[in-house]
C-alpha positions as CSV (number, residue, x, y, z in Angstrom):
1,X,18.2,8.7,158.7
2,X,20.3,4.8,158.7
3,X,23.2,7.2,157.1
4,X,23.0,9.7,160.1
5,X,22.9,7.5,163.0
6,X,25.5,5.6,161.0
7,X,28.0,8.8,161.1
8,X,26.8,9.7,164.6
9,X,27.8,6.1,166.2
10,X,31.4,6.0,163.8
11,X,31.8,9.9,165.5
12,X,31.4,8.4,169.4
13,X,33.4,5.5,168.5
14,X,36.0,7.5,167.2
15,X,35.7,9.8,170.1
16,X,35.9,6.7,172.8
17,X,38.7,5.3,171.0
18,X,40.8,8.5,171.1
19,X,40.4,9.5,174.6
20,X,40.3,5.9,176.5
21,X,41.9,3.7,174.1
22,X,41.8,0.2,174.3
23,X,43.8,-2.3,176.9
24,X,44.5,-5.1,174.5
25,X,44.2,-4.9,170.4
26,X,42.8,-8.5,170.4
27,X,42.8,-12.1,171.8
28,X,47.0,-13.8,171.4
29,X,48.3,-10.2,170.4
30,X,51.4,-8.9,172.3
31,X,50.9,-5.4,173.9
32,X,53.7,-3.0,174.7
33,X,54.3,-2.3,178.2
34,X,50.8,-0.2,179.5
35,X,50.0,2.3,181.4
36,X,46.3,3.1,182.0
37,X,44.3,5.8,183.9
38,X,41.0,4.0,185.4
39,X,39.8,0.4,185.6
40,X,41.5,-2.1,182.8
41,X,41.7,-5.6,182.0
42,X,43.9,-8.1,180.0
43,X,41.6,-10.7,178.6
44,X,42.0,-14.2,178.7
45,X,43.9,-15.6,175.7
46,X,46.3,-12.0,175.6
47,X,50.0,-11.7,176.2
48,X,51.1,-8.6,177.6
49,X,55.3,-7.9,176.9
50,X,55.8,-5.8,179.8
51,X,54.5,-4.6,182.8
52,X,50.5,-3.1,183.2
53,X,50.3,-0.3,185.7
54,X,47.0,1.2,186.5
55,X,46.7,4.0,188.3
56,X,43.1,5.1,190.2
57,X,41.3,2.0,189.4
58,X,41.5,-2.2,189.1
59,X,43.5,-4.0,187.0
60,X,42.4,-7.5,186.2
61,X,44.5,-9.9,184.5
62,X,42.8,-12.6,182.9
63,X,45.2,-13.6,180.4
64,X,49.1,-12.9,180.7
65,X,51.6,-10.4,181.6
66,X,55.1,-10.7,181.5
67,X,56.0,-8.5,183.6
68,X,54.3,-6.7,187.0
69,X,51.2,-6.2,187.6
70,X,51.0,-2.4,189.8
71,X,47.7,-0.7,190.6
72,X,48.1,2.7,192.2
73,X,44.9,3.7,194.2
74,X,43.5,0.4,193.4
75,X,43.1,-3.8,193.3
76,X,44.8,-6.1,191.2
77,X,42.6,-9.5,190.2
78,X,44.6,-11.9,188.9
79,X,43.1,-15.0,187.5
80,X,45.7,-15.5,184.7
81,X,49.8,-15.6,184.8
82,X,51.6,-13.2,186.1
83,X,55.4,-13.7,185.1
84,X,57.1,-10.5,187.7
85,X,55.5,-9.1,190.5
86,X,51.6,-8.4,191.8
87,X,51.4,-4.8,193.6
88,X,48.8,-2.6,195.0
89,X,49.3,0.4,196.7
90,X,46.3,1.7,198.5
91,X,44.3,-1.7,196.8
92,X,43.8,-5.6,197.6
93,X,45.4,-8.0,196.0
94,X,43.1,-11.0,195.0
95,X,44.4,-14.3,193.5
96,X,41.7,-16.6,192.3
97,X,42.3,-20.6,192.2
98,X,43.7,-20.5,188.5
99,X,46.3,-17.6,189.0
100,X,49.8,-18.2,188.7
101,X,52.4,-15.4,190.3
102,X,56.0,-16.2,189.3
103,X,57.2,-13.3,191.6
104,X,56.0,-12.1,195.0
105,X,53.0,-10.2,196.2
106,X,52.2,-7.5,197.9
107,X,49.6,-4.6,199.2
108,X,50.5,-1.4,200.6
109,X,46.9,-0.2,202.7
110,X,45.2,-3.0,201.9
111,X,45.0,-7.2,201.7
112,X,46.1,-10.1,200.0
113,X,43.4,-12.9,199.6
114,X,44.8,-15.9,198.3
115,X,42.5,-18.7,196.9
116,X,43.4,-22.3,197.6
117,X,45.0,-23.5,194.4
118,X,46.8,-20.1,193.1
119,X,50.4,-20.6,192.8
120,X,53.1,-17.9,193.7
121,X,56.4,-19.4,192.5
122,X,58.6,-16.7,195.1
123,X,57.2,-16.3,198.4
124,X,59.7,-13.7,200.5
125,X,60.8,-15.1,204.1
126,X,59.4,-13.4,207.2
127,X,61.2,-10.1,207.2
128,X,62.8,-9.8,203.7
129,X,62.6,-6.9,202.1
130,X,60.6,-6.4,198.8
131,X,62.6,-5.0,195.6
132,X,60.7,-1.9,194.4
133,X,58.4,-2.7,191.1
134,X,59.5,-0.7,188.4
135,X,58.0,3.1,187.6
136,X,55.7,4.6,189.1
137,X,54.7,2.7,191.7
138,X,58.3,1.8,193.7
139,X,58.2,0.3,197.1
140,X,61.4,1.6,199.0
141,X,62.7,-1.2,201.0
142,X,62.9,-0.5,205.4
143,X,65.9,2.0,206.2
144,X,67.4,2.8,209.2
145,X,68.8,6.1,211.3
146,X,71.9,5.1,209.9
147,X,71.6,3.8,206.7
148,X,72.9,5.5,203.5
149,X,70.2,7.5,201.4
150,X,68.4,5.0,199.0
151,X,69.8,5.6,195.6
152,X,67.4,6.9,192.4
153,X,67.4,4.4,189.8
154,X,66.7,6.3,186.7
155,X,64.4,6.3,185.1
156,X,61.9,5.6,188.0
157,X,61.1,8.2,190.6
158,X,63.0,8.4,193.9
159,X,62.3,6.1,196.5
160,X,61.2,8.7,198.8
161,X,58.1,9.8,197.0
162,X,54.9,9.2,198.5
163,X,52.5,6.5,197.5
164,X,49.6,9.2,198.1
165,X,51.6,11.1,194.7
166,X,50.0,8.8,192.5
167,X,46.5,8.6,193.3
168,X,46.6,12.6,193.2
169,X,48.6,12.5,190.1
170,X,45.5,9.9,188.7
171,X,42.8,12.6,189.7
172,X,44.8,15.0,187.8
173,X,44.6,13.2,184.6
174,X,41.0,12.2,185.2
175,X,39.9,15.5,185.8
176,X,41.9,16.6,182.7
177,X,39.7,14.3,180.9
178,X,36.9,15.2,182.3
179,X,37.9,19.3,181.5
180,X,38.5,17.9,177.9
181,X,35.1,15.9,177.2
182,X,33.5,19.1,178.3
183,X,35.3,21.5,176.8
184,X,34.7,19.4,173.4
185,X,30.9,19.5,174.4
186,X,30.6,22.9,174.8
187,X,32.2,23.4,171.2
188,X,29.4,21.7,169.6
189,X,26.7,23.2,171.4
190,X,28.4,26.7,170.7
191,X,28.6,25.8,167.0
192,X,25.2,24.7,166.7
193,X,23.9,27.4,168.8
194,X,25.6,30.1,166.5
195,X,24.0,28.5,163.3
196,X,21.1,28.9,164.8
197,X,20.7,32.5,166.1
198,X,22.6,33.7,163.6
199,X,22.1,32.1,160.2
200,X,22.4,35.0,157.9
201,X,25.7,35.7,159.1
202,X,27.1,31.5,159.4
203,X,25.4,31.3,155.8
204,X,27.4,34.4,154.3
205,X,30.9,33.0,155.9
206,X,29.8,29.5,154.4
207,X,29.2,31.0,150.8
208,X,32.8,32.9,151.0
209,X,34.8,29.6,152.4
210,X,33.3,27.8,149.4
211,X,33.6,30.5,146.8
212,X,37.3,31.7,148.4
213,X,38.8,29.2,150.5
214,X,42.3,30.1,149.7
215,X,41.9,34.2,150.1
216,X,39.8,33.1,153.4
217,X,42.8,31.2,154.6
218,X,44.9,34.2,154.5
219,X,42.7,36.6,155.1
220,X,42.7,34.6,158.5
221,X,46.5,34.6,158.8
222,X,46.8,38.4,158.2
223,X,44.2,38.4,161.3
224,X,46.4,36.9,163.3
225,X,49.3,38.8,162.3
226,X,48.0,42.5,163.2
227,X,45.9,41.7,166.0
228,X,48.8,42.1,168.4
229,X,50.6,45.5,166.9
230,X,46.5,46.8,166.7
231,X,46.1,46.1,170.2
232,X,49.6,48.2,171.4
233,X,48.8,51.0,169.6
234,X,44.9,51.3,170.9
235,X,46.4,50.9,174.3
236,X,49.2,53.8,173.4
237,X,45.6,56.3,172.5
238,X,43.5,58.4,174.6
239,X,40.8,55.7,175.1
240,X,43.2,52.9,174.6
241,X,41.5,50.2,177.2
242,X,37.9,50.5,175.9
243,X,39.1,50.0,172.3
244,X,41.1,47.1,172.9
245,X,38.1,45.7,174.6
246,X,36.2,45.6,171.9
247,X,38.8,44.9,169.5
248,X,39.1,41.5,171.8
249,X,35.6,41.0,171.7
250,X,35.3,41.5,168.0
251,X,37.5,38.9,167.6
252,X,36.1,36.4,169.7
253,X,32.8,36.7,167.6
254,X,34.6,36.4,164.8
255,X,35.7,33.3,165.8
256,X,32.9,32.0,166.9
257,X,31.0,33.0,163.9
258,X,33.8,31.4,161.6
259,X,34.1,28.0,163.4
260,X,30.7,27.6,163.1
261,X,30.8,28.5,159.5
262,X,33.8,25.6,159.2
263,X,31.2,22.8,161.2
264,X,28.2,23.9,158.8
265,X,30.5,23.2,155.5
266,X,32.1,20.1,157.1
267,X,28.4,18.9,157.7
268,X,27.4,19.7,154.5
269,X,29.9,17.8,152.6
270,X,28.6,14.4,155.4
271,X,25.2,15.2,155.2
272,X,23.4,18.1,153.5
273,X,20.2,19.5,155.2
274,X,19.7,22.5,157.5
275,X,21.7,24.8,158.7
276,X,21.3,23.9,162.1
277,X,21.7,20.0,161.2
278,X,25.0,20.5,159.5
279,X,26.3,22.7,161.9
280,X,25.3,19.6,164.6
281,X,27.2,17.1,162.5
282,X,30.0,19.1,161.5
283,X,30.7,20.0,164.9
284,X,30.6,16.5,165.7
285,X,33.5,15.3,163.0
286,X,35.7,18.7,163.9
287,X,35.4,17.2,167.8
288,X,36.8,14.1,166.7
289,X,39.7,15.7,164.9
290,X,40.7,18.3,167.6
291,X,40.5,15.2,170.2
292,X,43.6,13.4,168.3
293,X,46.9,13.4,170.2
294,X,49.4,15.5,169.1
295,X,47.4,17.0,165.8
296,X,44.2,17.9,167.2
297,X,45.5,21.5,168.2
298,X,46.8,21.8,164.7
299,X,43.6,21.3,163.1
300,X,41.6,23.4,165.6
301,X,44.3,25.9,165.1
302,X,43.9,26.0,161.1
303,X,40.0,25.8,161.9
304,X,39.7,29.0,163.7
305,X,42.1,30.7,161.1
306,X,40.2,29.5,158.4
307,X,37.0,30.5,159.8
308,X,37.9,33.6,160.9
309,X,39.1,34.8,157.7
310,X,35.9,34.2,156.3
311,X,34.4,36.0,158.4
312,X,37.0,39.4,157.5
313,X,35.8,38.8,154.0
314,X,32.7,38.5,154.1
315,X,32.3,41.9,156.3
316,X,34.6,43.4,153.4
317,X,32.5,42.4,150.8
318,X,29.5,43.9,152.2
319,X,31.0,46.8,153.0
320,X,32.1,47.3,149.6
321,X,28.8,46.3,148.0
322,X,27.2,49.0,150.7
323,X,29.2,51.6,149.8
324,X,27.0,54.9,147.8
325,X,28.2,55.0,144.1
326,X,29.3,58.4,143.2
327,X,26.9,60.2,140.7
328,X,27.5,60.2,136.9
329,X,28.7,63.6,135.9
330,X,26.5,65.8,134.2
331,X,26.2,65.7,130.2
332,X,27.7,68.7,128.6
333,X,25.1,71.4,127.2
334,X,27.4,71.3,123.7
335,X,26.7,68.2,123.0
336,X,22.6,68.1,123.6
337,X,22.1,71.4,121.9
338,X,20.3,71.1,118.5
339,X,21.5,73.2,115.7
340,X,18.8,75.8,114.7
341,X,17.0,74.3,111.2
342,X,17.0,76.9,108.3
């Protein structure tokens, strides 16, 4: 049981670590420049090389940042150093006594509160214009009727673009996530699920990925490969729509059946116990996988192949071991006919 909960609490820190990440590695270490999704913070005691830009939440800046600091549909806190700018559009901007701003600051829909003792190093005169803070957060500077167009700097958005964009393009990515996390979640409930209502058929898939990974591998390739000439010529025959219907059905219990099978051997290698269980933990380590940027498609993609084509062979193999053995042919009346005795 201390193994299990051991695994399960590595799995949901692997999991946290992959889809939030982490603001600052540790205490003294320099960052690259960051840009975050949500509430963030820089510690006291990091250095930042660069600018932090949050976007649809707070940023507060204990320790120091080199650069700006931008929140986009939020607040900035400042209590550390600052060494560019301090922005927030559609946020307040709050200085405690100990911060220290070496450029100017600034809130677009909201307020600056200053604390006595903060220090802002460049304070703009009365009517100066602000330079825009670097992408994606720029501030254009006033215009008028007859003024030339305001210039794109690449590789920062136009001037021109709304402040509003980036709050909606922050709900975007946080509904993404949250699309994601539940997408993830319903993969290891469908996995467990399978395993149990249908444990004859996850346990025969298991036996044939152990027994024959490599012929289920391509057995699951060859899958892939025919699926889409089956399909145009079932639609090309007399009752072309209903077949394809259930040749697309068909396949999406095969792969359901075969990831399961994948989780339940996964879990089994972690943790051997019941089907049920090591489809539960399997399910959770495959989660982790398919949530890593960039390769987590590539493993859920050689998942479901691999799965699947367990599940052709194992409906091969008991097809062939169902199929009627012809009768043995009939002795010849020669050869069992005694000779007459004398």
């Amino acid at each position: 049981m201390t193994r299990l909960i051991l695994h399960l609490a590595m799995g949901a820190a692997g999991v946290a670590v992959v889809a939030a990440g982490v603001f600052a590695a540790s205490p003294a270490q320099a960052a690259e420049v960051l840009l975050r999704v949500g509430d963030s913070a820089v510690p006291r005691g990091t250095i930042v090389q660069g600018d932090a830009i949050v976007l649809g939440g707070t940023l507060d800046v204990a320790g120091t940042v080199t650069g700006s600091a931008v929140a986009g549909g939020g607040s900035v806190h400042v209590s550390g150093h600052v060494g560019g700018d301090v922005r927030a559009m559609g946020g307040n901007v709050i200085l405690d006594s100990t911060a220290v701003v070496d450029g100017t600051v600034q809130s677009v829909g909201g307020s600056v509160r200053i604390a006595p003792g903060a220090v802002i190093r460049r304070v703009p005169p009365p009517g100066a214009s602000v330079p825009p803070v670097p992408f994606p957060l720029p501030v254009p500077p006033p215009r008028t009727p007859s003024s030339p167009p305001i210039p794109w700097p690449f590789p920062g958005p136009p001037a021109w673009v709304p402040p509003a964009f980036f709050g909606i393009l922050a709900m975007w990515k946080l509904l993404a996530g949250v699309l994601i996390l539940i997408t993830l979640l319903t993969f290891i409930g469908m996995a467990w699920l399978t395993a149990a209502a249908f444990p004859g058929a996850t346990a025969a898939v298991v036996e044939v990925l152990e027994r024959n990974p490599g012929g289920a591998g391509i057995a699951g390739v060859v899958t892939w490969l025919l699926v889409g000439p089956i399909a145009v010529l079932l639609v090309l025959s007399v009752a072309g729509v209903v077949l394809v219907l259930l040749l697309i059905a068909a396949l999406l219990i095969a792969v359901q059946v075969g990831i399961s099978a994948v989780a339940v051997l996964v879990g089994r290698r972690v943790r051997p116990g019941r089907l049920t269980f090591e489809a539960l933990v399997g399910s959770l380590l495959l989660t982790i996988a398919f949530a890593v940027p960039h390769l987590g498609w590539l493993a859920g993609f050689a998942a479901v192949t691999w799965g699947t084509g367990g599940v052709v062979v194992a409906v091969m193999e008991r097809h062939r071991s169902q199929a009627p053995t012809p009768p043995a042919p009939p002795a010849s009346p020669s050869s069992t006919a005694r000779l007459p005795v004398p």
